[in-house]
Residue, then its C-alpha position, 0 to 999 in steps of 0.5 A: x494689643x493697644x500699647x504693644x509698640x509693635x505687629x507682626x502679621x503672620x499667614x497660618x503654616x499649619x494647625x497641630x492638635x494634641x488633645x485639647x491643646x492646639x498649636x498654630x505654626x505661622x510664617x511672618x509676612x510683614x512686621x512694624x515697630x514704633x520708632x521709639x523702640x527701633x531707637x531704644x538702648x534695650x528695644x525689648x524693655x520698651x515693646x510690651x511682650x505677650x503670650x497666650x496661655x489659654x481660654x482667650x487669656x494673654x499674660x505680658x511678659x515683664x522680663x526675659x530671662x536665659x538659659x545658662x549652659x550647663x552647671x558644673x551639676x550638669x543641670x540646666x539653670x535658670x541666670x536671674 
């Protein structure tokens, strides 16, 4: 992905099959990221994170979120 600030290469593990729905495990075998975000405060503010949703699409991720432990609901939350 042009812009992305970074690449993995990754050697196919094992291809699992649920239905229509397909997950590709891989082993990381090399990375390289651009100088700038090795040098960056917030090194995840500067890459251009992706995902695969479906059908060929790709969505950037804008922003990382956790988890929080447990509430005193006993429910996990979202910290925003």
């Amino acid at each position: 992905m042009d812009g992305a600030g970074y690449a993995l290469e990754c050697r196919l593990v094992q291809h699992l099959g649920f239905g229509a729905e397909r997950i590709l495990l891989g082993q990381v075998v090399a990375a390289s990221m651009d100088r700038e975000a090795v040098e960056a405060d917030d090194p995840l503010a500067y890459l251009r994170l992706f995902t695969f949703l479906e059908n060929g699409t790709y969505g950037v991720i804008e922003k990382g979120r956790r988890f929080r432990e447990k509430s005193d609901l006993g429910v996990d939350s979202l910290s925003i």
